[in-house]
C-alpha positions as CSV (number, residue, x, y, z in Angstrom):
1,X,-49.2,-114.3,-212.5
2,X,-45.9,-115.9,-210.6
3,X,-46.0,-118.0,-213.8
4,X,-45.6,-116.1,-216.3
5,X,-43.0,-117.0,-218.8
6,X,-41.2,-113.8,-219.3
7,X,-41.0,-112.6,-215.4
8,X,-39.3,-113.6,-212.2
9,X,-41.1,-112.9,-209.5
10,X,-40.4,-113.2,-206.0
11,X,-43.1,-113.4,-202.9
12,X,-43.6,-111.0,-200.3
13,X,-44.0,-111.1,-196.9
14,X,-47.6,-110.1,-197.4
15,X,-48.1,-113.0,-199.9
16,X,-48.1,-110.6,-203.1
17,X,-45.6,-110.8,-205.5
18,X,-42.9,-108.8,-206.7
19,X,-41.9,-108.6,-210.3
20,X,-37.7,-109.0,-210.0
21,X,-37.6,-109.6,-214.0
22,X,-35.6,-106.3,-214.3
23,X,-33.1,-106.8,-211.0
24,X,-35.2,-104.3,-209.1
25,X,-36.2,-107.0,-206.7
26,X,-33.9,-108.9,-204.1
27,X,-30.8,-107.9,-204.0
28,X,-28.2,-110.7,-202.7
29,X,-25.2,-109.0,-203.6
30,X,-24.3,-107.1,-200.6
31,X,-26.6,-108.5,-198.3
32,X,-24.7,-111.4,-196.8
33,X,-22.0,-109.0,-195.1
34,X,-25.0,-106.9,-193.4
35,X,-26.2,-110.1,-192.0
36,X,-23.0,-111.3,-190.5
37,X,-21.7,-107.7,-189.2
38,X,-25.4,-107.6,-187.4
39,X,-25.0,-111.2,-186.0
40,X,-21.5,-110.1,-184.6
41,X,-23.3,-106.9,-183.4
42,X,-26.0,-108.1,-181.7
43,X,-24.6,-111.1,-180.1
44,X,-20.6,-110.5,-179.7
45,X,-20.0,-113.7,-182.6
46,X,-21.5,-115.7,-184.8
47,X,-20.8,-119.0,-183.9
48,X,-22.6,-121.0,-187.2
49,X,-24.0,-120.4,-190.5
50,X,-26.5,-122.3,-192.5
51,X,-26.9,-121.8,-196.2
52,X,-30.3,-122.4,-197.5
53,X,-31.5,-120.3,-200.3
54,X,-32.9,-121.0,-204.0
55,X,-34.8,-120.5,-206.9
56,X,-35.6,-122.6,-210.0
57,X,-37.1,-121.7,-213.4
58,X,-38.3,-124.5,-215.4
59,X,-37.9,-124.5,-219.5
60,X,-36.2,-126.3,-222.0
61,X,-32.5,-125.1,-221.6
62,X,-32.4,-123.5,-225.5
63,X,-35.7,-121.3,-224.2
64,X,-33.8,-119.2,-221.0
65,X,-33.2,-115.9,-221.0
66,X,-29.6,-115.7,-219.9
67,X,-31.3,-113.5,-216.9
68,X,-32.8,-116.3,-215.6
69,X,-29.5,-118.4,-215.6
70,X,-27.7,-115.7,-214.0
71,X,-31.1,-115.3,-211.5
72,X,-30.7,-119.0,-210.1
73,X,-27.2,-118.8,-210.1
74,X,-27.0,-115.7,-208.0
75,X,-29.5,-117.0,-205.5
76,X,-29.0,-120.8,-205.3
77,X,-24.9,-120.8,-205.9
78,X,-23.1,-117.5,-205.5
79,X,-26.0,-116.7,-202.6
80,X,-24.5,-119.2,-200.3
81,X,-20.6,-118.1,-201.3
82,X,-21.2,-114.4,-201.0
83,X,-22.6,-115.3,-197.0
84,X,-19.7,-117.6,-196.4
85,X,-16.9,-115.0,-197.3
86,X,-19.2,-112.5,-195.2
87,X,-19.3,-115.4,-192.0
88,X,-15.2,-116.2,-192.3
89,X,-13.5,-113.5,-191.3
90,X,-15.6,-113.6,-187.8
91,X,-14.8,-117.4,-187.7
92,X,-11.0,-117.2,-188.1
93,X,-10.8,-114.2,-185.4
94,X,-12.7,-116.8,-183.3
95,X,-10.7,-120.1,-184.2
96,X,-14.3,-121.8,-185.1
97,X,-17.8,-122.1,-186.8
98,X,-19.5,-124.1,-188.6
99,X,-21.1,-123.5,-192.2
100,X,-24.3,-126.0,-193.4
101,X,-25.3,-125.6,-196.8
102,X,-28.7,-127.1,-197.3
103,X,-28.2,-128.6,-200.9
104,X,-30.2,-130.9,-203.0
105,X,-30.1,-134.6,-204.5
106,X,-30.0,-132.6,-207.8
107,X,-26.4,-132.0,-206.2
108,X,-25.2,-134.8,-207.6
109,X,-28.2,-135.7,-210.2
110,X,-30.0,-134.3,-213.0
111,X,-33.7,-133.4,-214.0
112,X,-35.2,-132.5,-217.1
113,X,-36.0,-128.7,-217.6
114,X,-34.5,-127.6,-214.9
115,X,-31.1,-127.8,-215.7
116,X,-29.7,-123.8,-214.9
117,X,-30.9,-124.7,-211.2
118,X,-29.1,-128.2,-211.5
119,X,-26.2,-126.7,-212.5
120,X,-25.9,-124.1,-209.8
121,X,-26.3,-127.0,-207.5
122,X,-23.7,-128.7,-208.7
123,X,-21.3,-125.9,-208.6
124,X,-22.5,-125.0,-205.1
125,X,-21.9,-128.9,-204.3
126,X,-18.0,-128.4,-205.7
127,X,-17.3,-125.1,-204.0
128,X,-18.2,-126.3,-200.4
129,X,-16.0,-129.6,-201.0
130,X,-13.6,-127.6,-202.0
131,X,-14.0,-125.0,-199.1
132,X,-14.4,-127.8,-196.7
133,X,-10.5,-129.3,-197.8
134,X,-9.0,-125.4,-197.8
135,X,-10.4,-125.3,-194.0
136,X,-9.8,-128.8,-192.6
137,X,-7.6,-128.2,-189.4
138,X,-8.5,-124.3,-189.2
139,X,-11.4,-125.3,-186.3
140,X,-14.0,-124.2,-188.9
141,X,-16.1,-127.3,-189.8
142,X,-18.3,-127.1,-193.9
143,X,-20.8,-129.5,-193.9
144,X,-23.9,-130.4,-196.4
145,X,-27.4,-131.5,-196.3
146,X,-28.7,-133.1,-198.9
147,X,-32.3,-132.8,-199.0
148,X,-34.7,-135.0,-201.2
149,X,-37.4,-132.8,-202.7
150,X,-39.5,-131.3,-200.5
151,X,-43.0,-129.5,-201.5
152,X,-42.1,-126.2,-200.4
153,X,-43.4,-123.0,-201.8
154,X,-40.8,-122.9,-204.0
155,X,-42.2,-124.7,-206.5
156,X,-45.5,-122.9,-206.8
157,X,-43.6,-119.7,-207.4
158,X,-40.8,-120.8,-209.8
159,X,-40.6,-118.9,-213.3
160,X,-41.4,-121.9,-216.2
161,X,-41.7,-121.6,-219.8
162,X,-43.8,-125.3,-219.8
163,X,-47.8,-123.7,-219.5
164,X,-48.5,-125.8,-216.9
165,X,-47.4,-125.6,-212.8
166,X,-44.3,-127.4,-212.2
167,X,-44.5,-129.9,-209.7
168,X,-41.4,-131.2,-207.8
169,X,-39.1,-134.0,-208.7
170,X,-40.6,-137.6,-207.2
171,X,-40.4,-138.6,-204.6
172,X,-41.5,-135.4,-202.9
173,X,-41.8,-135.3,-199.1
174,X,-43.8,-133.0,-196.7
175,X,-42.1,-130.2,-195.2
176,X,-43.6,-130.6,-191.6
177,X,-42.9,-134.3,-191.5
């Protein structure tokens, strides 16, 4: 069950979920330079890069595993950092490109019980301000997109400690409008 309180799981292309509780699942940590050497590869350059991964886990904050903390981080903050180092190096050579990070109102908010996801937000919010400044003038433009919350699958899939489904933040808006 993708809501059981002591596993992180993480869909399939098939629709069956994989159990990632141990860190035998997804691996982020070296896949963002793959991506950006087989962009440059296939097409000669990569020209933009947008930034939209996460994952939540809902619980009171006292009742995380730290490997659930470290989980959303990894995905929803240090995801989006490890891709933009990868994505730089082919920008500079070039003299442009352009980085979106899709973020969320919890950016610059807060919610109840999800407050490891809220506060990789937050830090991803900080770090692409902060890369935005370090690159004004270089030709290489950091932008964000704040989205409200959307009823993706996200939420049916998310880890939570609560017994019950969690259901996203109101108001929640339709993903194909």
């Amino acid at each position: 069950d993708s809501r059981s309180p002591n596993k992180l799981f993480h869909q399939e292309a098939d629709g069956r979920f994989k159990d990632v509780s141990t860190g035998s699942g997804l691996d982020v940590a070296g896949f963002g330079m793959g991506v950006a050497a087989g962009g440059v590869n296939y097409d000669g350059h990569v020209d933009m890069l947008v930034n939209c991964a996460a994952v939540q886990s809902y619980a009171p904050f006292e009742h995380y595993e730290w490997r659930e903390i470290t989980r959303v981080f990894d995905v929803t903050c240090f995801g989006y950092m490890r891709f933009a180092r990868a994505v730089l190096p082919h920008f500079r050579v070039q003299g442009h490109g352009h980085i979106i990070n899709v973020l969320s109102m919890l950016s610059q908010g807060a919610a109840p019980l999800l407050s490891a996801y809220t506060a990789a937000k937050h830090a991803t919010f900080g770090w692409a301000e902060s890369l935005r400044l370090e690159l004004a003038g270089s030709g290489i433009v950091v932008s964000g997109v704040m989205v409200p919350s959307v009823a993706t699958p996200m939420f049916d899939h998310a880890p939570t400690k609560l017994g019950f489904a969690p259901r996203p933040v109101p108001p929640t808006y339709d993903p194909d409008v």
